[in-house]
C-alpha positions as CSV (number, residue, x, y, z in Angstrom):
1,X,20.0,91.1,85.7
2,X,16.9,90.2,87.4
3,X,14.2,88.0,84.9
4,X,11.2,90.9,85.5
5,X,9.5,92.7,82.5
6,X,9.9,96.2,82.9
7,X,7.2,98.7,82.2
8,X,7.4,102.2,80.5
9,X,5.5,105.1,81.1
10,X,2.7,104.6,78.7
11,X,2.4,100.8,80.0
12,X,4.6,99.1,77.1
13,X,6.3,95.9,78.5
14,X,10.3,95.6,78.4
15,X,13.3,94.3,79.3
16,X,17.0,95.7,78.2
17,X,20.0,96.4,79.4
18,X,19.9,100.5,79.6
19,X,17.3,102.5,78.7
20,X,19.2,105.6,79.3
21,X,21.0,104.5,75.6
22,X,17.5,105.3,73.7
23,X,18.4,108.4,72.3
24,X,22.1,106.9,71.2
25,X,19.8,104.5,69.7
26,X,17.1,106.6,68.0
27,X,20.3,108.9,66.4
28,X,21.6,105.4,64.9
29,X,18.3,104.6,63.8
30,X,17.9,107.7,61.6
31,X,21.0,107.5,60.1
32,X,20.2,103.6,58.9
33,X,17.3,105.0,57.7
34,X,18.7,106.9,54.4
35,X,20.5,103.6,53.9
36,X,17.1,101.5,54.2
37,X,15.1,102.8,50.7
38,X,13.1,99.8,51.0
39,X,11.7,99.6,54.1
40,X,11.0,103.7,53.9
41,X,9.5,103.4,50.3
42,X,7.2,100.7,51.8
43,X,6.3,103.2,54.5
44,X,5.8,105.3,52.0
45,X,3.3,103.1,49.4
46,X,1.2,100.8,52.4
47,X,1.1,103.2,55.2
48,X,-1.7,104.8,54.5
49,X,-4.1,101.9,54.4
50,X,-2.6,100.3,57.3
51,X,-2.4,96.9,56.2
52,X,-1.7,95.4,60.1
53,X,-3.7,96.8,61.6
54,X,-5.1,94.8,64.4
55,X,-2.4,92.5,63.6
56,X,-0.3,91.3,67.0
57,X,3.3,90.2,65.6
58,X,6.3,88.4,67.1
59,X,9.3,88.5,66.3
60,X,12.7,86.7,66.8
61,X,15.4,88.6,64.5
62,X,18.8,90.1,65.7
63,X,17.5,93.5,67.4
64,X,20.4,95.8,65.9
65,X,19.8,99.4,64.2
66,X,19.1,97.7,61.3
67,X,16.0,95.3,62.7
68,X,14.8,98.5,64.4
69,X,13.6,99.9,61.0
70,X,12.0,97.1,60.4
71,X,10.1,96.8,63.3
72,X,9.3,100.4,63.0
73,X,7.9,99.9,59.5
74,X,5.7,97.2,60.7
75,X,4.6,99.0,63.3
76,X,3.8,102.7,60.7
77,X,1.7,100.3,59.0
78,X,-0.3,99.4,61.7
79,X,0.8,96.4,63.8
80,X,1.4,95.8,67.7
81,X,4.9,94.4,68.2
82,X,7.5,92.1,70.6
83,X,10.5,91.3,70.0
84,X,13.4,89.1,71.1
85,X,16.4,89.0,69.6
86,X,17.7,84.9,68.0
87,X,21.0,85.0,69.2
88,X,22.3,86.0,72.7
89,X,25.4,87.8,71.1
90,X,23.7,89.7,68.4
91,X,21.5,92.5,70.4
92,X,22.6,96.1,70.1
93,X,21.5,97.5,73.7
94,X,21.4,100.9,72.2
95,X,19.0,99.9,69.5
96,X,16.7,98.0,71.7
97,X,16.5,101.0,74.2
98,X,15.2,102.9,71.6
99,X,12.9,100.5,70.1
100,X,11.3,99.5,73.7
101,X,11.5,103.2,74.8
102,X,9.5,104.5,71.6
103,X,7.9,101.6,69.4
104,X,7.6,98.2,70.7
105,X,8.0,95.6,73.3
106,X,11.6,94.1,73.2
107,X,13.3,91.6,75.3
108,X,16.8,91.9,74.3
109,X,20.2,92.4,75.8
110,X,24.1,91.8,74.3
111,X,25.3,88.3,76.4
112,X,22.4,86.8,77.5
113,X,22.8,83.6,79.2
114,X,20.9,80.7,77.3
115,X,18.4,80.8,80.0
116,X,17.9,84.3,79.8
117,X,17.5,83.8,75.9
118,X,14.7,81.4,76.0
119,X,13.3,83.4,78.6
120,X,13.5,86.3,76.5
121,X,11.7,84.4,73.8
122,X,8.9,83.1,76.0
123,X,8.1,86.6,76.6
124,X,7.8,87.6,72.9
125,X,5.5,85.4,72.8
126,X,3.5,86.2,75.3
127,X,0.4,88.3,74.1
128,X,-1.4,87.5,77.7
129,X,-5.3,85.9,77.4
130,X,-5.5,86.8,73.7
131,X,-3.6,83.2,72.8
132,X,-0.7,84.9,71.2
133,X,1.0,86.5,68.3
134,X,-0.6,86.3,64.4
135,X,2.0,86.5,62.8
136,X,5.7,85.3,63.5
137,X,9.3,86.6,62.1
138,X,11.1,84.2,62.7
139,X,15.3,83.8,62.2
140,X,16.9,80.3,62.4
141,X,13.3,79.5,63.7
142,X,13.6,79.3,67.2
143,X,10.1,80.9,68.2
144,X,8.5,78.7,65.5
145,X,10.7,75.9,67.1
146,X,9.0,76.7,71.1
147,X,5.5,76.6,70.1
148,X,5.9,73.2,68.0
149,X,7.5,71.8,70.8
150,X,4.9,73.1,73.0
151,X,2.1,71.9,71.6
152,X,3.4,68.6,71.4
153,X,4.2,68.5,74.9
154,X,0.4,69.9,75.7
155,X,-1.3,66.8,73.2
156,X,0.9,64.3,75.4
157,X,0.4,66.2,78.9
158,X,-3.5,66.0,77.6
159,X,-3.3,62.0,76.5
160,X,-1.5,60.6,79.9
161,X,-0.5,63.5,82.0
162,X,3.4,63.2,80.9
163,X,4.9,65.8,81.5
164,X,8.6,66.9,79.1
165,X,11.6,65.9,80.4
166,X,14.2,67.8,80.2
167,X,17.1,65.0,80.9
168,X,15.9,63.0,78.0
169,X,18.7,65.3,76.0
170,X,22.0,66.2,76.3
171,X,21.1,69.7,74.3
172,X,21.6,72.4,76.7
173,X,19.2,74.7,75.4
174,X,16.4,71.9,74.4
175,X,16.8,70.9,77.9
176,X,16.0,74.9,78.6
177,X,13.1,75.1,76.3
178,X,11.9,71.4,77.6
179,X,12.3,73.1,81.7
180,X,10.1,76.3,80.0
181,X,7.1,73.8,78.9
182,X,6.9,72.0,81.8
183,X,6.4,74.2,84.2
184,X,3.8,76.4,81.7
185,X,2.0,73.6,82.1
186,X,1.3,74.0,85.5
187,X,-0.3,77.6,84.8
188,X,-1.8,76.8,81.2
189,X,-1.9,73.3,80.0
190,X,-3.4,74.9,76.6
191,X,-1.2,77.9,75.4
192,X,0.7,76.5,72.7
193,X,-2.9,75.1,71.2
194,X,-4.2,78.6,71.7
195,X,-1.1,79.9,70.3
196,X,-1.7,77.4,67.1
197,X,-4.7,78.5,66.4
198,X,-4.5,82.1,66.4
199,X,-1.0,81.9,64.6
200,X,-1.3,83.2,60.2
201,X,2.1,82.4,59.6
202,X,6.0,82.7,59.8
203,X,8.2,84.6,57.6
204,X,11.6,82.8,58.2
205,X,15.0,85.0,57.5
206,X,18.0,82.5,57.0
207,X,19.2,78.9,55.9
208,X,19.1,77.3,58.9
209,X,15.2,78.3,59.9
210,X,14.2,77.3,56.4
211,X,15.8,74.0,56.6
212,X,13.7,73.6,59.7
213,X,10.5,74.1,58.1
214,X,11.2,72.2,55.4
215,X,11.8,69.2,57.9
216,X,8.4,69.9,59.5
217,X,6.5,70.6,56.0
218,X,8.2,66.8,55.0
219,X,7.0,64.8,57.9
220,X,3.4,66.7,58.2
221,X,4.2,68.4,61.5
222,X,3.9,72.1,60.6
223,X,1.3,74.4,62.3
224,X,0.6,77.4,60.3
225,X,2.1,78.8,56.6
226,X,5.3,79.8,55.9
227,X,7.2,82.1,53.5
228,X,11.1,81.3,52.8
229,X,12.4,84.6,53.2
230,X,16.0,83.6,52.9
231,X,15.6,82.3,48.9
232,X,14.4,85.0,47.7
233,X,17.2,86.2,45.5
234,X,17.2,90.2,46.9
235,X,17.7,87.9,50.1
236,X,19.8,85.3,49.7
237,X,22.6,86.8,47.2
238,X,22.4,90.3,48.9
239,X,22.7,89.3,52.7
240,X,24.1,86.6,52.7
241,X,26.6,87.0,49.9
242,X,27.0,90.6,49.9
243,X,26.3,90.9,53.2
244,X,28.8,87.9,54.5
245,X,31.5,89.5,52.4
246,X,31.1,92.9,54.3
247,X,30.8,91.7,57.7
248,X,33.1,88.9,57.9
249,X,36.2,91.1,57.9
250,X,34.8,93.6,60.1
251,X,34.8,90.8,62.8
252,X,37.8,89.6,62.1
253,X,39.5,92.7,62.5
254,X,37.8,94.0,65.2
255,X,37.6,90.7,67.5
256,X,41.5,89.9,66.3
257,X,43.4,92.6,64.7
258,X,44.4,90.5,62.7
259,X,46.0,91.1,58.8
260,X,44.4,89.0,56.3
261,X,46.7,89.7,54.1
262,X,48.9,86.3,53.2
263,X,47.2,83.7,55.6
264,X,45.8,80.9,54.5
265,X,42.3,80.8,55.1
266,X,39.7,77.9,55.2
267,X,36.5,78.5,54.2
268,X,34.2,75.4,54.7
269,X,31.2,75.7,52.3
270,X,30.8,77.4,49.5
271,X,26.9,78.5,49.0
272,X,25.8,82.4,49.0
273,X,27.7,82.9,52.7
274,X,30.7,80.8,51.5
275,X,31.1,82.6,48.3
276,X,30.8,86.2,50.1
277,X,33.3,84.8,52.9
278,X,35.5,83.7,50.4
279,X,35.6,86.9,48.3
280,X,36.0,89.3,51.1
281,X,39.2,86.8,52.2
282,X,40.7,86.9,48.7
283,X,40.0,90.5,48.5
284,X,42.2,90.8,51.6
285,X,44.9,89.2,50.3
286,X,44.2,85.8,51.6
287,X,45.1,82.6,50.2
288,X,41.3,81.0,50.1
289,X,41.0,77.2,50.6
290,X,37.3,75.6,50.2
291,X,36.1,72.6,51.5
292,X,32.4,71.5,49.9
293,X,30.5,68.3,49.4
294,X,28.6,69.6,46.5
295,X,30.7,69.0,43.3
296,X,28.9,72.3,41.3
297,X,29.9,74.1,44.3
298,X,33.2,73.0,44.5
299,X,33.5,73.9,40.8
300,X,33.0,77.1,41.2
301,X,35.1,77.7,44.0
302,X,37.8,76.6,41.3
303,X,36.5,78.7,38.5
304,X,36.9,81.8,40.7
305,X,40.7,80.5,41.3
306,X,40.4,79.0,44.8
307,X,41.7,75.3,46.0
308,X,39.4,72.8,46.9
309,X,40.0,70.4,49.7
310,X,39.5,68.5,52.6
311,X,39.7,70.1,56.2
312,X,42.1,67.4,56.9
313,X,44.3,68.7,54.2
314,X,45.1,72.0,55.3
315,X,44.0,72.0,58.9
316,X,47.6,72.3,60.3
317,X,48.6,74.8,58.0
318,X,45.8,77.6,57.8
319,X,45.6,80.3,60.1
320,X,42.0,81.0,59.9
321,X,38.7,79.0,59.6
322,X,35.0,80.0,58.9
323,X,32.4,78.0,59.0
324,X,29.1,78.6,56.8
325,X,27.3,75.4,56.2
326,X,24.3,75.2,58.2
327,X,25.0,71.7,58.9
328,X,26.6,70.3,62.3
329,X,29.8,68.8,63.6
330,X,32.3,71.1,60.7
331,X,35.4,71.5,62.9
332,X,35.8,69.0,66.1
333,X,38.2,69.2,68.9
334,X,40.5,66.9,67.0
335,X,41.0,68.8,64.3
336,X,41.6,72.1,66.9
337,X,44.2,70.2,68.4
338,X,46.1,70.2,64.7
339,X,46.0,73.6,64.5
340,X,48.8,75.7,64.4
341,X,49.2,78.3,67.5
342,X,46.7,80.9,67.0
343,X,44.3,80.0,64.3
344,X,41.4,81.8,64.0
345,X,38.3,80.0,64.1
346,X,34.8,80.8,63.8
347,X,31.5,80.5,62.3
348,X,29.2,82.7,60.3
349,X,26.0,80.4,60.5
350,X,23.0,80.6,62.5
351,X,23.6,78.2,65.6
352,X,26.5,77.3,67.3
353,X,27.2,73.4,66.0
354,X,29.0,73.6,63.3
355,X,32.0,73.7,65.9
356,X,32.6,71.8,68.4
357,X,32.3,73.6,71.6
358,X,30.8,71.6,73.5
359,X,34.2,69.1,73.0
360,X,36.3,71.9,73.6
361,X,34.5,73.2,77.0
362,X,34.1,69.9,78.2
363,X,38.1,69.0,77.8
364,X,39.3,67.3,81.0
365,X,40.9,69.8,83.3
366,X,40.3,72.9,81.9
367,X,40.2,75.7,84.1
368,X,38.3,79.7,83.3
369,X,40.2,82.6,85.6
370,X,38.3,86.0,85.1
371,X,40.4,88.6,84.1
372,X,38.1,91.2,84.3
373,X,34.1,91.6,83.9
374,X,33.2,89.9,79.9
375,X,36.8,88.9,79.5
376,X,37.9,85.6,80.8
377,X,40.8,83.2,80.7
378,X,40.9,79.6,80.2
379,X,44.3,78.0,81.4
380,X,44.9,74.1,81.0
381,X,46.5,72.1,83.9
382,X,49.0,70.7,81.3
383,X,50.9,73.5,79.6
384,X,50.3,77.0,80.0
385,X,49.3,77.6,76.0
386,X,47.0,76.0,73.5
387,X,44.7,75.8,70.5
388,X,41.3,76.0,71.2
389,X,40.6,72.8,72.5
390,X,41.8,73.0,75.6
391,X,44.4,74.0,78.4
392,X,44.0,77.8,78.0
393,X,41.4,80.2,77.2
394,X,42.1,83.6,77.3
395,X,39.3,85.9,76.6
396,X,41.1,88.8,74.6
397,X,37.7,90.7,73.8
398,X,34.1,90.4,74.5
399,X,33.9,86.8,72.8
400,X,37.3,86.3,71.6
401,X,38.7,83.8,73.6
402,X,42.0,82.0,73.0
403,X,42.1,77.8,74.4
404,X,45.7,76.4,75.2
405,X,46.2,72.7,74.6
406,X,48.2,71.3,77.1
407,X,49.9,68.9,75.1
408,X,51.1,71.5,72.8
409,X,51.6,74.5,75.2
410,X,50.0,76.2,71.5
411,X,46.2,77.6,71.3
412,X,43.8,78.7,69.0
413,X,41.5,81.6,69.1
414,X,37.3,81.1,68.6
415,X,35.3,83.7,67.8
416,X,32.0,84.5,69.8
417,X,32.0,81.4,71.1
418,X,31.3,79.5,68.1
419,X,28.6,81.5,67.2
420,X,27.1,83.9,64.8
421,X,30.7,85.8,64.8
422,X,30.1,88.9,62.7
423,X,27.2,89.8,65.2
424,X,29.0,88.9,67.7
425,X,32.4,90.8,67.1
426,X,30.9,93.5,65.0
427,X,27.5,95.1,64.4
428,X,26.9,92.3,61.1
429,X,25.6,93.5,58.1
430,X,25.4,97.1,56.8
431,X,21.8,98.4,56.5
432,X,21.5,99.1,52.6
433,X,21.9,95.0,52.2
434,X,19.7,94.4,55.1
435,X,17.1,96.6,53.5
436,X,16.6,94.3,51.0
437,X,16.4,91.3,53.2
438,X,13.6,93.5,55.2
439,X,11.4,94.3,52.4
440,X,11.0,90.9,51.7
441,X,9.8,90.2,55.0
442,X,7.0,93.3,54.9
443,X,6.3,91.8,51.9
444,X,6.2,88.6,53.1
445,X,4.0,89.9,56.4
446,X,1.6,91.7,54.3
447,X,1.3,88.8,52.3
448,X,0.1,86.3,55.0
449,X,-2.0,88.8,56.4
450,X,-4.2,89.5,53.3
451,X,-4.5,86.0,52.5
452,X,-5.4,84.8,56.1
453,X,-8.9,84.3,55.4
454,X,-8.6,83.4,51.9
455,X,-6.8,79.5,52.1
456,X,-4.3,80.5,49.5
457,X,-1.4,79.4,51.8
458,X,-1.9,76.0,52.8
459,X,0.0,74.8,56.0
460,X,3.5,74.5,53.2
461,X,6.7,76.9,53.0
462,X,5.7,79.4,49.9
463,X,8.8,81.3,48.4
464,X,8.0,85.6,47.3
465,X,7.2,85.0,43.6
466,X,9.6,86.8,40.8
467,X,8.0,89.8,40.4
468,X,8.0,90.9,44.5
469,X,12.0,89.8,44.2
470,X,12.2,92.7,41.4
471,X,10.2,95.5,43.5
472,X,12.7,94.4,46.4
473,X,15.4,95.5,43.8
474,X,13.9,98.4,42.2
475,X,13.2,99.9,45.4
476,X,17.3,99.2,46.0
477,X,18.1,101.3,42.5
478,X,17.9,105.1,42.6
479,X,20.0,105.3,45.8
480,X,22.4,104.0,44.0
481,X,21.9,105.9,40.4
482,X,20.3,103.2,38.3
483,X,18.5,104.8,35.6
484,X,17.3,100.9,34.0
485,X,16.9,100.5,30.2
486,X,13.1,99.7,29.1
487,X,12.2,97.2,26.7
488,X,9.7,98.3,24.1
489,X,7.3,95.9,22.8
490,X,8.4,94.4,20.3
491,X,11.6,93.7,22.7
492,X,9.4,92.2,25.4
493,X,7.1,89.9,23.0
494,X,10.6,88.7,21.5
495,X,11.9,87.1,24.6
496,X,8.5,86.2,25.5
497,X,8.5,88.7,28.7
498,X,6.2,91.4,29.9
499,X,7.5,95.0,29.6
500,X,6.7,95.7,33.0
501,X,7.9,92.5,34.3
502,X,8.9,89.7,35.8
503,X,12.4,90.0,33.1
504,X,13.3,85.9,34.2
505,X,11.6,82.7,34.5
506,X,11.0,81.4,37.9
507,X,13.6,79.0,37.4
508,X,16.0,81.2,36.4
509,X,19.2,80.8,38.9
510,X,21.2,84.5,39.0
């Protein structure tokens, strides 16, 4: 696929895989709608005033069915948008046809190459003269990420003419995103300082993109507001508990075919995506081993009847392994090479670190034969079988791929390369929980928008307060055929709440 932004009839920039899917797309989209209350009901209530409007946003968010509604909500309440999906597995070309045939500027496609990725987000971002988006979604913080990393490369480019190099890394896509700066350089030495300026803020969606902010809030680095989408509790217990504990199967099974019935599963981490991993695995019929650093998370693993241990414990013994820590270096080629022939192996967080493929591409003689277009196989000098370190890698579906050891003729079987595996095996989470995660960002959006002149948010990360998380929820209820008790007055004085709300303290942990 050629790198050249496409045009539609009535001028609106693109670039997907086949437009001729919009109207599969559009059907999709209609039918996520009904399951979406929240996103509809805020169509519904700030619609008519068009709070966005003027308002250019950016976004970087997995552009399935569900992310559609989104984007056309933020669009029916008056914004310009582009979009680019965060992960190069996680696009649903049927949803982006639609979206860049009827709504919005998207750059999007299932299996992009890295490069393509990053060019994909470059484009997003690009707003032409005006300097840029105002406002940023942002998920695992990779757009936030290139125009940080911009404008530091501008201030040094602007102090001594150095320019960034991308061989001061051994990151393959910082090396990318490092290539990207340096040659915009050439054009604009001052986009990302334009881009900084005109930036409001960034709604971030998940763990990872938080933790990133965070980092930047701690050492004084960070350009513009943030809000923490991801802890907000109709968030973070909704998609990625509920969420994880839908879609995590539905990968399995459709990347594997396998039963989940009486394996012995690994999950490593036990926080909202662990717990919802774990559940949906014991639900199967698994036999659920968790491995944790965090003693109150370990203990309730074990109060919910699961063993804790070590990875070393159990890693030549399970027959599948998930990964949901948001941290790096979980599962290494040395522990792949333990693994009994087979094992399943895959990750449910945002980037693709927390296993080591880098170890397990780079293994000394390892050799890719393409069985057909997508599907590939992997075959080790050695043996002619492995685990998924080496030897053999037979892709048996669009990212499943199985790696033969050849010490061990045995192999192992990782999921969508190591990354986000129930977007890229299945379609990820349904749209009732992603609803919820949604509405928090409008919220979120609307919020920074208002308040962009005011100097409320400072440049910090700023979490929804209480009483948004409850809308969120209420908005969730009558689909579903709540019909909520009411306190009276005398009810709300005696636990010291308002009748109308917020029910819990801030600090209140559900």
């Amino acid at each position: 696929m050629a790198l050249l932004v496409e045009t539609t009839t009535s001028g609106r920039e693109y670039k997907v895989k086949d437009m001729s899917q919009a109207d599969f797309g559009r059907l999709e989209i209609e039918l996520a709608e009904v399951e979406m209350p929240g996103l509809m009901s805020s169509r519904k209530e700030f619609g008519p005033s068009q709070p966005f409007k003027g308002a250019k946003i950016t976004g970087s968010l997995h552009m399935t069915i569900q992310t559609a509604v989104l984007i056309e909500t933020l669009t029916a309440l008056g914004a310009e948008v582009r979009w680019c999906s965060c992960n190069i597995f996680s696009t649903q070309d049927h949803a982006a046809a639609a979206i860049a045939r009827d709504s919005a500027a998207v750059f999007a496609w299932k299996g992009e190459t890295l490069q393509e990725y990053w060019w994909c987000s470059e484009r997003a971002l690009d707003w032409g003269p005006s300097g840029g988006p105002d406002l940023i979604v942002d998920d695992g913080g990779d757009v936030t990420l290139l125009i940080h990393e911009g404008l530091k490369a501008e201030q040094a480019f602007e102090k001594n003419g150095t320019l960034p190099d991308p061989k001061s890394t051994d990151n393959a896509e910082m090396q990318i995103v490092l290539t990207i700066i340096r040659d915009g350089l050439k054009t604009d030495p001052k986009r990302y300082h334009k881009m900084k300026d005109r930036v409001v803020g960034v709604s971030e969606e998940t763990t990872t993109g938080v933790k990133r902010l965070y980092q930047m809030q701690a050492n004084g680095t960070l350009l513009f507001p943030a809000i923490n989408v991801n802890d907000s509790v109709t968030k973070s217990k909704f998609d990625n508990l509920y969420g994880c504990r839908h879609s995590l199967p539905d990968g399995l099974m459709r990347a594997t075919d396998v039963m989940i019935a009486g394996k012995v599963a690994v999950v490593c981490g036990y926080g909202d995506v662990g717990k919802g991993c774990a559940a949906a695995l014991k639900q199967g019929g698994a036999r659920v081993v968790v491995t944790e650093i965090d003693p109150i998370c370990a203990l309730q693993a074990l109060m919910e009847g699961l063993q804790v241990l070590t990875l070393a414990d159990v890693v030549s013994e399970a027959d599948i392994f998930v990964t949901t820590t948001g941290n790096k270096d979980i599962i290494m080629v040395s522990d792949m090479k333990k693994m009994k022939n087979n094992a399943i192996v895959c990750n449910i967080g945002h980037f693709d670190n927390e296993i080591d493929m880098h170890g397990l591409e780079t293994y000394p003689g390892v050799k890719r034969i393409t069985i057909k277009p997508q599907t590939d196989r992997w075959v080790f000098p050695e043996t002619n079988t492995g685990i998924i370190v080496l030897a053999e890698r037979i892709t048996i579906k669009p990212q499943t791929d199985r790696w033969v050891f050849p010490e061990t003729n045995t192999g192992i079987i990782v999921l969508a390369e190591g990354r986000l595996m129930n977007l890229g095996c299945a379609t990820g989470h349904p749209s009732f929980v992603m609803s919820c995660s949604f509405t928090n960002q409008v919220i979120a959006q609307i919020e920074l928008w208002k308040e962009k002149s005011s100097g409320k948010y400072e440049k910090k990360v700023y979490v929804l307060p209480k009483h948004l998380d409850e809308k969120v929820a209420a908005l969730h209820l009558g689909q579903l055929g709540a019909n909520l008790t009411k306190l009276s007055k005398d009810q709300a004085d005696y636990i010291s709440v308002p009748v109308e709300g917020p029910y819990k303290p801030a600090h209140y942990r559900y």
